[in-house]
PDB file of N, CA, C and O in Angstrom:
ATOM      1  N   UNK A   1      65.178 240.540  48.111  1.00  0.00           N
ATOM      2  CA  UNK A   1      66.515 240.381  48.651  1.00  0.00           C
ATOM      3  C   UNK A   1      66.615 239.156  49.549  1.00  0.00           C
ATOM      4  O   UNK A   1      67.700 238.577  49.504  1.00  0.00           O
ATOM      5  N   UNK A   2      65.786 238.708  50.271  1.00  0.00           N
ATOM      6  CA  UNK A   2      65.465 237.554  51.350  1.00  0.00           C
ATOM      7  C   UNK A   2      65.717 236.368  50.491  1.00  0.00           C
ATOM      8  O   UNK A   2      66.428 235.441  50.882  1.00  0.00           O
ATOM      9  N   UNK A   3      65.244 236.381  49.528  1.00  0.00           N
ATOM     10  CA  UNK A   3      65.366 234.815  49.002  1.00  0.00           C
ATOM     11  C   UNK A   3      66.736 234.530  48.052  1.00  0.00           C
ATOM     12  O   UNK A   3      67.069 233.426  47.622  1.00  0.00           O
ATOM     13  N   UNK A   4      67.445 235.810  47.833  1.00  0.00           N
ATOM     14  CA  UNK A   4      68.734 235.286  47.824  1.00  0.00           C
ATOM     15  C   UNK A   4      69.503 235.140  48.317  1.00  0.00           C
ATOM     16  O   UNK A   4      70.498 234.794  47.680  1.00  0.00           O
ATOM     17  N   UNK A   5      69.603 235.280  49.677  1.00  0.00           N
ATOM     18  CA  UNK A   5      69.763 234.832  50.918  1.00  0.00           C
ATOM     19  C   UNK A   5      69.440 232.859  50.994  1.00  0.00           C
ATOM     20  O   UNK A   5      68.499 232.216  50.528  1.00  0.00           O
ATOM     21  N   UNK A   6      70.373 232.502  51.590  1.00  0.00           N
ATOM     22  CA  UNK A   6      70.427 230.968  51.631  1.00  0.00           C
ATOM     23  C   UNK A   6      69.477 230.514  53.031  1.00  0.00           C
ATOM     24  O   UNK A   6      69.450 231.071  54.129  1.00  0.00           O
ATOM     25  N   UNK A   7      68.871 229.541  52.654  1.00  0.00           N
ATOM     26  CA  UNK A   7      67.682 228.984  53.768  1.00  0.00           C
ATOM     27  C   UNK A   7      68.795 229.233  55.061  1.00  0.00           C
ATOM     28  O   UNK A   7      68.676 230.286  55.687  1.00  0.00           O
ATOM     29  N   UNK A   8      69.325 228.757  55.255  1.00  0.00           N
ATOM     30  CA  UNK A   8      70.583 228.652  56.995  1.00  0.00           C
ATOM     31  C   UNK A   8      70.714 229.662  57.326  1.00  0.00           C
ATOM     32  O   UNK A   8      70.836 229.843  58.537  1.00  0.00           O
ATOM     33  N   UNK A   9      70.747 230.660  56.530  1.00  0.00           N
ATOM     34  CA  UNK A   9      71.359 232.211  56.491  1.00  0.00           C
ATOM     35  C   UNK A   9      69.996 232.686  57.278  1.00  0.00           C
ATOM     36  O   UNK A   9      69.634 232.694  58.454  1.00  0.00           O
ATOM     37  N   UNK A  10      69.633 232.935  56.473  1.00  0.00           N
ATOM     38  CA  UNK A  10      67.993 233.334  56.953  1.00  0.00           C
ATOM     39  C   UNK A  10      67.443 232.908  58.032  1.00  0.00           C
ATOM     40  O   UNK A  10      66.942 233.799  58.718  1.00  0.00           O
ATOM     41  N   UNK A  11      67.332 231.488  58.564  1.00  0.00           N
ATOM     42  CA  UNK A  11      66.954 230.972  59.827  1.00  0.00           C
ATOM     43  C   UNK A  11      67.956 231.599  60.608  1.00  0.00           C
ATOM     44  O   UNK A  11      67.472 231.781  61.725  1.00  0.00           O
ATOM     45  N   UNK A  12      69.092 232.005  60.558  1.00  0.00           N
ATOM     46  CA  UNK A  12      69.748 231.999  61.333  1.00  0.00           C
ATOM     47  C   UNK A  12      69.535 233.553  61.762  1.00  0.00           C
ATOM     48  O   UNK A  12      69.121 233.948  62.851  1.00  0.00           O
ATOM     49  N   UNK A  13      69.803 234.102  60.979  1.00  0.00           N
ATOM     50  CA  UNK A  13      69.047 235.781  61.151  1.00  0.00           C
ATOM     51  C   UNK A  13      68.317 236.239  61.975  1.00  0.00           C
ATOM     52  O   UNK A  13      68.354 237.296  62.605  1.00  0.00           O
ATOM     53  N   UNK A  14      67.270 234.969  61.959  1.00  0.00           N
ATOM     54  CA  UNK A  14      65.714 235.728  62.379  1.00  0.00           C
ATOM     55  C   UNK A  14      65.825 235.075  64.106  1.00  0.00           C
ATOM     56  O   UNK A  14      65.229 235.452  65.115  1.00  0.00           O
ATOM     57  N   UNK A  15      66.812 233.999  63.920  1.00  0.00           N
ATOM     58  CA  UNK A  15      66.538 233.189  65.238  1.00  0.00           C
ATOM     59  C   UNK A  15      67.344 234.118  66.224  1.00  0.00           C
ATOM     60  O   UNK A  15      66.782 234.585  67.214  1.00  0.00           O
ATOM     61  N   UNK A  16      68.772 234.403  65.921  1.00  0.00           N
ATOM     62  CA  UNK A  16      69.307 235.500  66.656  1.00  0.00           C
ATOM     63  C   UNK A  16      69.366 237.047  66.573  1.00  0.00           C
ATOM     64  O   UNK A  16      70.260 237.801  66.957  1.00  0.00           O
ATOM     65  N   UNK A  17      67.688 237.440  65.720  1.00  0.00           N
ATOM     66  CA  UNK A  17      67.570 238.887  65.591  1.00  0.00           C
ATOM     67  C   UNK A  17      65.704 239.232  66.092  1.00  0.00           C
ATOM     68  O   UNK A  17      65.085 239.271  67.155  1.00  0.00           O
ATOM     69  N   UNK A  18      65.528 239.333  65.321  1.00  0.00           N
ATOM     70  CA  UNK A  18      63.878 239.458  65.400  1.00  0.00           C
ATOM     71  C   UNK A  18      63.166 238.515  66.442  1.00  0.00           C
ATOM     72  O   UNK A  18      62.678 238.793  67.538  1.00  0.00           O
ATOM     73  N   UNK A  19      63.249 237.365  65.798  1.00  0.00           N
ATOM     74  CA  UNK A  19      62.458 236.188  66.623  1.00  0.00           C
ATOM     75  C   UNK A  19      63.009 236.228  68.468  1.00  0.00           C
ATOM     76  O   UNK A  19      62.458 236.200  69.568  1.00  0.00           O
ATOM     77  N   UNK A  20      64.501 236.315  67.883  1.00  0.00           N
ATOM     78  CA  UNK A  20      64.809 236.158  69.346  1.00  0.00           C
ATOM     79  C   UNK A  20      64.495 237.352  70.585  1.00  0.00           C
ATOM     80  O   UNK A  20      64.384 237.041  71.771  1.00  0.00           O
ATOM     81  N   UNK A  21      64.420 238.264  70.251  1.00  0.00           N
ATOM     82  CA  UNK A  21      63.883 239.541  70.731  1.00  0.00           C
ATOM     83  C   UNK A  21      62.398 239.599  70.843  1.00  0.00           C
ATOM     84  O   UNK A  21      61.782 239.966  71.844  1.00  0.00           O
ATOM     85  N   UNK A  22      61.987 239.278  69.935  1.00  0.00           N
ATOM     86  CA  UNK A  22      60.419 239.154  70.114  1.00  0.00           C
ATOM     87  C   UNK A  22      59.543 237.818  71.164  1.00  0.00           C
ATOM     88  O   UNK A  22      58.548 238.058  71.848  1.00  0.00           O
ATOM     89  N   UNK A  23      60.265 236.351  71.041  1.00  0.00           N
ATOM     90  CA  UNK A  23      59.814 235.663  71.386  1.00  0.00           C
ATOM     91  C   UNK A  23      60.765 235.234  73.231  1.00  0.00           C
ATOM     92  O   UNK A  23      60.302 234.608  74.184  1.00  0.00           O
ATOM     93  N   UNK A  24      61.772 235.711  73.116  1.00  0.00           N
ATOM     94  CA  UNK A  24      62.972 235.204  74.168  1.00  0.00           C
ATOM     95  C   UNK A  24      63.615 234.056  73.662  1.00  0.00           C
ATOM     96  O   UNK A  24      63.440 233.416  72.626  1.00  0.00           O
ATOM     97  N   UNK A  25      64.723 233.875  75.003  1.00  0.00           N
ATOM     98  CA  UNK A  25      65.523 232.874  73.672  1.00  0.00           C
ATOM     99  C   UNK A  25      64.610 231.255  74.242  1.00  0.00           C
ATOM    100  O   UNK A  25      63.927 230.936  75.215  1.00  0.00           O
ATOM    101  N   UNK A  26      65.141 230.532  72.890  1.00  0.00           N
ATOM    102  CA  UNK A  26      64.344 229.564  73.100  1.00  0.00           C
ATOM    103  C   UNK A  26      64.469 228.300  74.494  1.00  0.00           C
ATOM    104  O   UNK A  26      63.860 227.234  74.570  1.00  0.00           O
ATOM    105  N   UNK A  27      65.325 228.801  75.334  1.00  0.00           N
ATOM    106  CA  UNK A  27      64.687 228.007  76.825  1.00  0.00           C
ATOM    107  C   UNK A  27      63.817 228.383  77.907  1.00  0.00           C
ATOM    108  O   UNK A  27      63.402 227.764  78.887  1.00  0.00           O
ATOM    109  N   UNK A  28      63.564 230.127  77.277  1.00  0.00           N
ATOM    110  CA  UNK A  28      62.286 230.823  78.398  1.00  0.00           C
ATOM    111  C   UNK A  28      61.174 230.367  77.059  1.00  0.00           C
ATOM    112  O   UNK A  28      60.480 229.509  77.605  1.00  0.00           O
ATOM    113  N   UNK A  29      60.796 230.470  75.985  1.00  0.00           N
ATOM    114  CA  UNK A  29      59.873 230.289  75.409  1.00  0.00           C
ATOM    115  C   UNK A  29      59.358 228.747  75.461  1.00  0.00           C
ATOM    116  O   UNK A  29      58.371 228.293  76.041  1.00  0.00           O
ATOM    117  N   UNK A  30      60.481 227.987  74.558  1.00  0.00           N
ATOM    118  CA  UNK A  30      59.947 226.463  74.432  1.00  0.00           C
ATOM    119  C   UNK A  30      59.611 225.883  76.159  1.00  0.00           C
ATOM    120  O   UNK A  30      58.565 225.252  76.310  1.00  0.00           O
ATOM    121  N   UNK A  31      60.078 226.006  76.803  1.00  0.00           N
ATOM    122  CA  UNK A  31      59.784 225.985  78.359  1.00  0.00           C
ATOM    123  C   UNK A  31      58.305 226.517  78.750  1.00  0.00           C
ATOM    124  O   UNK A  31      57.489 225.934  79.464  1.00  0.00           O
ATOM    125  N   UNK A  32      58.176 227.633  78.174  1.00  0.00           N
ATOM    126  CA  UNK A  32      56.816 227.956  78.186  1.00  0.00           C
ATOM    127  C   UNK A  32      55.977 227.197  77.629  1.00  0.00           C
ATOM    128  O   UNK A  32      55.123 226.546  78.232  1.00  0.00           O
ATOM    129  N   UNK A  33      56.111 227.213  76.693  1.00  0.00           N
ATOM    130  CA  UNK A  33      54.999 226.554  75.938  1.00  0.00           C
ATOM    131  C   UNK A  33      54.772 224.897  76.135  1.00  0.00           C
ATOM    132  O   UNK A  33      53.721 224.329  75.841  1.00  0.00           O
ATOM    133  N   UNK A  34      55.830 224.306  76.627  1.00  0.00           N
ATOM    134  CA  UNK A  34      56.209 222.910  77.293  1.00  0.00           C
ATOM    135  C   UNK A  34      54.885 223.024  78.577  1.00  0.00           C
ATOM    136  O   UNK A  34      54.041 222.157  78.803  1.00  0.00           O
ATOM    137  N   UNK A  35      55.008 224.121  79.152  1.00  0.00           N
ATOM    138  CA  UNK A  35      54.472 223.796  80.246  1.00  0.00           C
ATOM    139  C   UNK A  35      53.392 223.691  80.315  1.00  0.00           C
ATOM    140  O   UNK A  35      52.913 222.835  81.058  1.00  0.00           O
ATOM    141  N   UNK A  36      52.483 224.650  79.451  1.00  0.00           N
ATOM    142  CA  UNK A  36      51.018 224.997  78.692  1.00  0.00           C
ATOM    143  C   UNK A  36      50.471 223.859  78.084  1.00  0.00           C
ATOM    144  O   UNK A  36      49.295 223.523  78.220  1.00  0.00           O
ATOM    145  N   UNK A  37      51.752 222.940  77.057  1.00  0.00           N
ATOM    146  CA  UNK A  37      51.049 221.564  76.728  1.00  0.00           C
ATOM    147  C   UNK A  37      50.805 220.693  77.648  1.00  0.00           C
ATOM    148  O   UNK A  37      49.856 219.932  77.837  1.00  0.00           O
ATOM    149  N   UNK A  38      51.919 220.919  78.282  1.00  0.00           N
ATOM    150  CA  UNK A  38      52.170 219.231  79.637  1.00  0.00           C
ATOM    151  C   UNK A  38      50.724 219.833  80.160  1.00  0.00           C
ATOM    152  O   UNK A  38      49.815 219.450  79.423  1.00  0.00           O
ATOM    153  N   UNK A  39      50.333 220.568  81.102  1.00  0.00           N
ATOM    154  CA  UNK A  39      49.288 221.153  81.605  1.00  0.00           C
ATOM    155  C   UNK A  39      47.841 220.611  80.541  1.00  0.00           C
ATOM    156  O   UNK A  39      46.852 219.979  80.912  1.00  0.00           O
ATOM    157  N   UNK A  40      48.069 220.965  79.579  1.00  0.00           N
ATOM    158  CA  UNK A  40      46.530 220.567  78.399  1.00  0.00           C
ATOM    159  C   UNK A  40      46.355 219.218  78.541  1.00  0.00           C
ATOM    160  O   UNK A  40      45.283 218.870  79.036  1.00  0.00           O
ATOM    161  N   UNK A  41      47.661 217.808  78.027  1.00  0.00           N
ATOM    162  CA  UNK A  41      47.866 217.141  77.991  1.00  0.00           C
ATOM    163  C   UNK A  41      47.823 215.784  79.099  1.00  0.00           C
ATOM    164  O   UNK A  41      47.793 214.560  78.971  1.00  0.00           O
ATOM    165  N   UNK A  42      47.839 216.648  80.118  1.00  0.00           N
ATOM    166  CA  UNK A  42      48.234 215.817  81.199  1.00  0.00           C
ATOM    167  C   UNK A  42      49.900 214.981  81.114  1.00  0.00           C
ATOM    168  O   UNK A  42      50.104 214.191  82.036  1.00  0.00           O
ATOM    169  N   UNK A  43      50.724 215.096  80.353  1.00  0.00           N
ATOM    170  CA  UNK A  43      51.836 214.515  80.701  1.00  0.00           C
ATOM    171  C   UNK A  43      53.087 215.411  80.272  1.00  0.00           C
ATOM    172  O   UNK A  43      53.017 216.539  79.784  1.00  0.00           O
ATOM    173  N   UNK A  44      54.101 214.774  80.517  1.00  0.00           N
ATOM    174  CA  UNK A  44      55.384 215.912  80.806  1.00  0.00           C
ATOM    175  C   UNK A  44      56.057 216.430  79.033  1.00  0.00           C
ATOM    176  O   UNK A  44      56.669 215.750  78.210  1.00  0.00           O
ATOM    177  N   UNK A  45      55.747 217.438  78.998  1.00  0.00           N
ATOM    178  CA  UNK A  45      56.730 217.498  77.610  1.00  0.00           C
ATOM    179  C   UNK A  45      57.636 218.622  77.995  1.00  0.00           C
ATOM    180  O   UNK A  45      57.528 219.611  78.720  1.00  0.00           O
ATOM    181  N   UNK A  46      58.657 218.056  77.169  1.00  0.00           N
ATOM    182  CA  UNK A  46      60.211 219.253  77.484  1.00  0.00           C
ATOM    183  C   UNK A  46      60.288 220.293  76.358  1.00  0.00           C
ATOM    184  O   UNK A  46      59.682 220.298  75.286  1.00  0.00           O
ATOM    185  N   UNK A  47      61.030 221.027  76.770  1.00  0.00           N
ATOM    186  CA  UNK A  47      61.158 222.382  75.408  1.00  0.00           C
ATOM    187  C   UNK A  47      61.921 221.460  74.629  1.00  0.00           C
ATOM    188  O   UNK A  47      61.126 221.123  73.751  1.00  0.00           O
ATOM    189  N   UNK A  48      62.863 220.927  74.455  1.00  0.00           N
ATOM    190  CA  UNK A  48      63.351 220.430  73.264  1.00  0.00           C
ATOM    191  C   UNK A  48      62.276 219.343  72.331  1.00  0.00           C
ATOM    192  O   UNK A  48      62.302 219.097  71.125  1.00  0.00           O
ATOM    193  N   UNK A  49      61.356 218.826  73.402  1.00  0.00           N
ATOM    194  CA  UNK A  49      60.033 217.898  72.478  1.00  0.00           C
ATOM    195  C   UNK A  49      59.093 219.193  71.411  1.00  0.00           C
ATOM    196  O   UNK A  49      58.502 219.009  70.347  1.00  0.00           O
ATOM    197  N   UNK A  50      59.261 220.403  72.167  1.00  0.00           N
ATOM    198  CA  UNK A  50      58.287 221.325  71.351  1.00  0.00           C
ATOM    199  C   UNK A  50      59.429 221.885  70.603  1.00  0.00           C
ATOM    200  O   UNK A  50      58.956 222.387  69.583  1.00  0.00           O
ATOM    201  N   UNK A  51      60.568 222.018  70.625  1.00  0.00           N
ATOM    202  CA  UNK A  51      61.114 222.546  69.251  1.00  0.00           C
ATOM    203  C   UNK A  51      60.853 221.595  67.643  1.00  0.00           C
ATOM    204  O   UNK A  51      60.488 222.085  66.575  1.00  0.00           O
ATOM    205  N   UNK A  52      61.203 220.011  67.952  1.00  0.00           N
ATOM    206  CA  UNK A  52      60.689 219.274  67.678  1.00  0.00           C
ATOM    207  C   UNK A  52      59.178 219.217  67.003  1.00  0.00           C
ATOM    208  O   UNK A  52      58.994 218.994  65.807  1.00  0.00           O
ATOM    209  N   UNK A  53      58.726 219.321  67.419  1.00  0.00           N
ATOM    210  CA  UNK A  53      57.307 219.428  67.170  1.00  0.00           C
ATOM    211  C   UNK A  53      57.099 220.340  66.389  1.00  0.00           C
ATOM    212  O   UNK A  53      56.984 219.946  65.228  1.00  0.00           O
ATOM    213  N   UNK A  54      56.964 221.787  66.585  1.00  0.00           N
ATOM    214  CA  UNK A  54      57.399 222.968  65.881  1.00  0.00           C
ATOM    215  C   UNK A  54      58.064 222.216  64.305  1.00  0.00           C
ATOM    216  O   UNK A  54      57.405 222.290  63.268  1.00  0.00           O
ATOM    217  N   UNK A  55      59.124 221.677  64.345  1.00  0.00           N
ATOM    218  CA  UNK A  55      59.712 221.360  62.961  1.00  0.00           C
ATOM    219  C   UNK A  55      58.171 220.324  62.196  1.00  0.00           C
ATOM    220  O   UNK A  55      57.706 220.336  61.056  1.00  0.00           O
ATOM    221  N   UNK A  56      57.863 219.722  63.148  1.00  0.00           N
ATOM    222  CA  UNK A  56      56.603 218.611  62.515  1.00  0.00           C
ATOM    223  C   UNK A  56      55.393 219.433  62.258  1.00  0.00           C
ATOM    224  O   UNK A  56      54.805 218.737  61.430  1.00  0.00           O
ATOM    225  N   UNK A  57      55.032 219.951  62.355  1.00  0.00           N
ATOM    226  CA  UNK A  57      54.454 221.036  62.094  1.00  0.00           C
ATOM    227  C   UNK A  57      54.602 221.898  60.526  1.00  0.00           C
ATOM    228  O   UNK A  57      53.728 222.025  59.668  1.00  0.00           O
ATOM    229  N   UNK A  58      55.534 222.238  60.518  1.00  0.00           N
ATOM    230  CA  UNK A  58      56.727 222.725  58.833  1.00  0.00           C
ATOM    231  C   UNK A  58      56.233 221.792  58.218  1.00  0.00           C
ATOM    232  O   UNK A  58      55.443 222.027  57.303  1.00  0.00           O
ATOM    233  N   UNK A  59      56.626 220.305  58.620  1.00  0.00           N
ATOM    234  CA  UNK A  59      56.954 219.497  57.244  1.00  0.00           C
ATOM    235  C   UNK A  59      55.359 219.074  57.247  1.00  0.00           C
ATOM    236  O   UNK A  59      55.016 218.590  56.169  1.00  0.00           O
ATOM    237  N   UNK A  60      54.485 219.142  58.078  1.00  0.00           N
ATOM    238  CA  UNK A  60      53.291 219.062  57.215  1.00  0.00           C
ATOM    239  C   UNK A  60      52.382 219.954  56.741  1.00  0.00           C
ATOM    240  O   UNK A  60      51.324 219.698  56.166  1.00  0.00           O
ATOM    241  N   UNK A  61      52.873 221.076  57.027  1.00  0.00           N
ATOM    242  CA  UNK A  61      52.376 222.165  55.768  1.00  0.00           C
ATOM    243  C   UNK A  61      53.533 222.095  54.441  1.00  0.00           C
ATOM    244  O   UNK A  61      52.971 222.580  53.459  1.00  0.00           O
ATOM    245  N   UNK A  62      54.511 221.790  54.201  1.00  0.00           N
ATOM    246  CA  UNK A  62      55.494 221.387  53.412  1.00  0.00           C
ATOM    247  C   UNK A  62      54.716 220.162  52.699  1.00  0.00           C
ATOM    248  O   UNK A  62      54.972 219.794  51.553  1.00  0.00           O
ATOM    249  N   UNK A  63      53.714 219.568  53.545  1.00  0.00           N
ATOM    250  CA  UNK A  63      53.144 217.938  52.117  1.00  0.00           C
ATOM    251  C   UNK A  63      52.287 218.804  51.393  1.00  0.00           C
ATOM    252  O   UNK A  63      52.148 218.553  50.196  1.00  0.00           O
ATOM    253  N   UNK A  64      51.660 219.810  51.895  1.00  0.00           N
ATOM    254  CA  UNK A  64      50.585 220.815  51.412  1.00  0.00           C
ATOM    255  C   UNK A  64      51.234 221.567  50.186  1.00  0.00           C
ATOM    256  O   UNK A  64      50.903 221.627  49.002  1.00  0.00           O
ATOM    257  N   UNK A  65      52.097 222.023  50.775  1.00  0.00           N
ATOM    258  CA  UNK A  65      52.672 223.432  50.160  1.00  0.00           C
ATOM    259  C   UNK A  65      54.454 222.705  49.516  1.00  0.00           C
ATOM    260  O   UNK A  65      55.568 223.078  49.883  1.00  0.00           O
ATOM    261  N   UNK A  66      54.166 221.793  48.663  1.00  0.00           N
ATOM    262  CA  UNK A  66      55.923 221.398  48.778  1.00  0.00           C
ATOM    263  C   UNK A  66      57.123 222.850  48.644  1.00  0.00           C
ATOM    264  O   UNK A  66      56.739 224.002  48.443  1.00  0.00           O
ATOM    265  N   UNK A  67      58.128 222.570  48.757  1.00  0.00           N
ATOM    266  CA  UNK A  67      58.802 223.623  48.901  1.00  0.00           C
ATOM    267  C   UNK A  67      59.133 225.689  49.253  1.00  0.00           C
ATOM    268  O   UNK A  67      59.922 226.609  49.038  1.00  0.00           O
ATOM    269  N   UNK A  68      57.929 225.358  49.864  1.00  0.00           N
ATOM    270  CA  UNK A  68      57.749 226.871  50.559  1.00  0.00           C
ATOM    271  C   UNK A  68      58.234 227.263  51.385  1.00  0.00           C
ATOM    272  O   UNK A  68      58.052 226.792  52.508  1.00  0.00           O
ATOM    273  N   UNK A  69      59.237 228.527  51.094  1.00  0.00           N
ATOM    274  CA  UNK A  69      60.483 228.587  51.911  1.00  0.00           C
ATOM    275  C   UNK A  69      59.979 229.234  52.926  1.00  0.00           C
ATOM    276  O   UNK A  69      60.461 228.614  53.875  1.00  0.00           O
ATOM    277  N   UNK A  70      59.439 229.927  53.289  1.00  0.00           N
ATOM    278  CA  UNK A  70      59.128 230.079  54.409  1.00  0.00           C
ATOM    279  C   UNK A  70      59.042 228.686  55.488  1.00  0.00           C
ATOM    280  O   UNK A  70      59.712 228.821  56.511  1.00  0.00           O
ATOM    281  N   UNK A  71      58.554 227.846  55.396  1.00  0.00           N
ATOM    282  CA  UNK A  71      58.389 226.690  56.249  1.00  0.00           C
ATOM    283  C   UNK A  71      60.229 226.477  56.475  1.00  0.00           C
ATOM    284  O   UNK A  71      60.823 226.432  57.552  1.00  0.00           O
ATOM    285  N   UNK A  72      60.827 226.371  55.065  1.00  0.00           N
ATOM    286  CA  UNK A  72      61.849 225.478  55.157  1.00  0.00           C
ATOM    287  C   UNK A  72      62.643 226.414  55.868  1.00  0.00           C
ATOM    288  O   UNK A  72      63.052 225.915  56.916  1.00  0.00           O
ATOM    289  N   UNK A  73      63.109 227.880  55.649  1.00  0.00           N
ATOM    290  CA  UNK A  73      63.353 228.805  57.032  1.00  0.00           C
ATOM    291  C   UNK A  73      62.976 228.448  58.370  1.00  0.00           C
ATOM    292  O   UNK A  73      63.811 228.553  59.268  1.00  0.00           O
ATOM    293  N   UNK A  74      61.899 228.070  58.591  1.00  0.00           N
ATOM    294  CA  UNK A  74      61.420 227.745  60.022  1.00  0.00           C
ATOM    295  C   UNK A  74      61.774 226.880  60.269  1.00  0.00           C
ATOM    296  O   UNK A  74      62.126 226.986  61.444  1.00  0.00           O
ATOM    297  N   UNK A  75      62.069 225.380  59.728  1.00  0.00           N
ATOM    298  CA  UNK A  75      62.344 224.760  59.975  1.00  0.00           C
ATOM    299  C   UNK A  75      63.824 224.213  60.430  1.00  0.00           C
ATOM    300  O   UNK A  75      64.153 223.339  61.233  1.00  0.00           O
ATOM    301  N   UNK A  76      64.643 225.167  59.512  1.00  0.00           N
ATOM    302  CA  UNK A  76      65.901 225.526  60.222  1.00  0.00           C
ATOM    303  C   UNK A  76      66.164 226.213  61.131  1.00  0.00           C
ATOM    304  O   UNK A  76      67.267 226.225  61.678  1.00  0.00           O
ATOM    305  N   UNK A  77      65.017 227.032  61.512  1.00  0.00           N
ATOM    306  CA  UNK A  77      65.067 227.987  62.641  1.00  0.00           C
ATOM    307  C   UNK A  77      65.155 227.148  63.730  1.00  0.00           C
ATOM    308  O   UNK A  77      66.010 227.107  64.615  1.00  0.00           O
ATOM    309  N   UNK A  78      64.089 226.434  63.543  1.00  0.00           N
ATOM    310  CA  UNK A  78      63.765 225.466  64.972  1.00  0.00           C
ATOM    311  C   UNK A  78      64.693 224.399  64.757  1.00  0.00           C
ATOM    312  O   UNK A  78      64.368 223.629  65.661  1.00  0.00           O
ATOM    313  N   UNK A  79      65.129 224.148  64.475  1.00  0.00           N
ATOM    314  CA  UNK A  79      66.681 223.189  64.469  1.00  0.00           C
ATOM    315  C   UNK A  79      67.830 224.204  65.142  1.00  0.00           C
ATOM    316  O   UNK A  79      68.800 223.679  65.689  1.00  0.00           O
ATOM    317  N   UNK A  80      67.787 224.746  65.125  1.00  0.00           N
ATOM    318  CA  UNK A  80      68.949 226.142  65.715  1.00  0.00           C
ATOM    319  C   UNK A  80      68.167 226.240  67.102  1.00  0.00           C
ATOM    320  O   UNK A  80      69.034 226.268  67.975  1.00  0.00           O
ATOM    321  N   UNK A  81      67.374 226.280  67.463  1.00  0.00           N
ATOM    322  CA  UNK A  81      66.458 227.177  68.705  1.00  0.00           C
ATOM    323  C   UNK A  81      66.880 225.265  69.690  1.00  0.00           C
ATOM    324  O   UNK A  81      67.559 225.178  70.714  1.00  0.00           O
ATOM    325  N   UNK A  82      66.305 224.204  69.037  1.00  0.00           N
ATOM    326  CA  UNK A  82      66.465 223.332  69.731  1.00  0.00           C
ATOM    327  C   UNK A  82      68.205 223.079  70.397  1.00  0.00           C
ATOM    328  O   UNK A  82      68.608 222.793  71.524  1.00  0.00           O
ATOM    329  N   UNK A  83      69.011 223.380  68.916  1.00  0.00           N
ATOM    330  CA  UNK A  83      70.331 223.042  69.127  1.00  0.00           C
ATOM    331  C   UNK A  83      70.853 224.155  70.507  1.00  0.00           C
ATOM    332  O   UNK A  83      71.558 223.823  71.460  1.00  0.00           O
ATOM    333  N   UNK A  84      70.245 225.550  70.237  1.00  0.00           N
ATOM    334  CA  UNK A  84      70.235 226.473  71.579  1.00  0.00           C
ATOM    335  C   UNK A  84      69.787 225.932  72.925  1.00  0.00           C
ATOM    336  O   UNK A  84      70.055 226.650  73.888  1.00  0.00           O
ATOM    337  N   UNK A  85      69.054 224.614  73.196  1.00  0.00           N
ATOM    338  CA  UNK A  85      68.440 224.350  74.453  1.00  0.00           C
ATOM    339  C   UNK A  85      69.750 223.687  75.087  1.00  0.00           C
ATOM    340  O   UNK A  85      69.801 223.783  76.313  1.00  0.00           O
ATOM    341  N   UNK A  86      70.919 222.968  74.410  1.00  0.00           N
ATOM    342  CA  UNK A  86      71.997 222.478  74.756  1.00  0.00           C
ATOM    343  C   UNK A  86      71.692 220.777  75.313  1.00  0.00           C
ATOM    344  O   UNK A  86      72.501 220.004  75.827  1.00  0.00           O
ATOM    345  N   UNK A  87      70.425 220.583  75.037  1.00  0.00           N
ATOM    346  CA  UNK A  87      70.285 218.864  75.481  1.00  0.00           C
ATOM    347  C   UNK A  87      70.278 218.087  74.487  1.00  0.00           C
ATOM    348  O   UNK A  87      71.238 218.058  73.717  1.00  0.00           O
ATOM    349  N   UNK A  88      69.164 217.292  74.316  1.00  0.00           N
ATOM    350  CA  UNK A  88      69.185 215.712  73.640  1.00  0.00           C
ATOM    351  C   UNK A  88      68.118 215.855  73.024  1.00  0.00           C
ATOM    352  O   UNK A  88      67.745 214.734  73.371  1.00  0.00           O
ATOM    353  N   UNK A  89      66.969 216.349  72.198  1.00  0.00           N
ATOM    354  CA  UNK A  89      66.152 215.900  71.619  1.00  0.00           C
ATOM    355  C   UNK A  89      65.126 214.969  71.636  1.00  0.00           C
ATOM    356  O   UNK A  89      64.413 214.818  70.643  1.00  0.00           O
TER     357      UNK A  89
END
């Protein structure tokens, strides 16, 4: 039933159902995890650089795996989660 469901549809689902419940919404999470890199890294990264990233991530299991919807779901997910942070990219 999922995959006749349209990729947007689906990201969009999971970002304001499951995911979002499970993970928080994405300015307590990507914030988190911003802070965990900047910290590893030594320099500043923002939640909207790790939503970002997150998508780069997709598209290179996507050179692996071409068209595996799962990625391409996620990858709209995290295009939605970033567009949720309300900044600039």
């Amino acid at each position: 039933m999922e995959q006749a469901r349209g990729v947007l549809d689906s990201a969009y689902t999971l970002v304001h159902g499951d995911r979002g419940r499970t993970y928080d919404h994405p300015s307590v999470d990507f914030t988190r995890t911003a802070a965990l890199v900047s910290a590893y890294l030594g320099v500043p990264i923002t939640a909207e650089q790790i939503g970002i990233i997150q998508v780069l991530v997709k598209v290179s299991r996507l050179a692996a795996t071409p068209g595996h919807r799962d990625s391409l779901v996620d990858i709209a997910g995290y295009a939605e989660c970033v567009g949720m942070l309300g900044g600039q990219a």
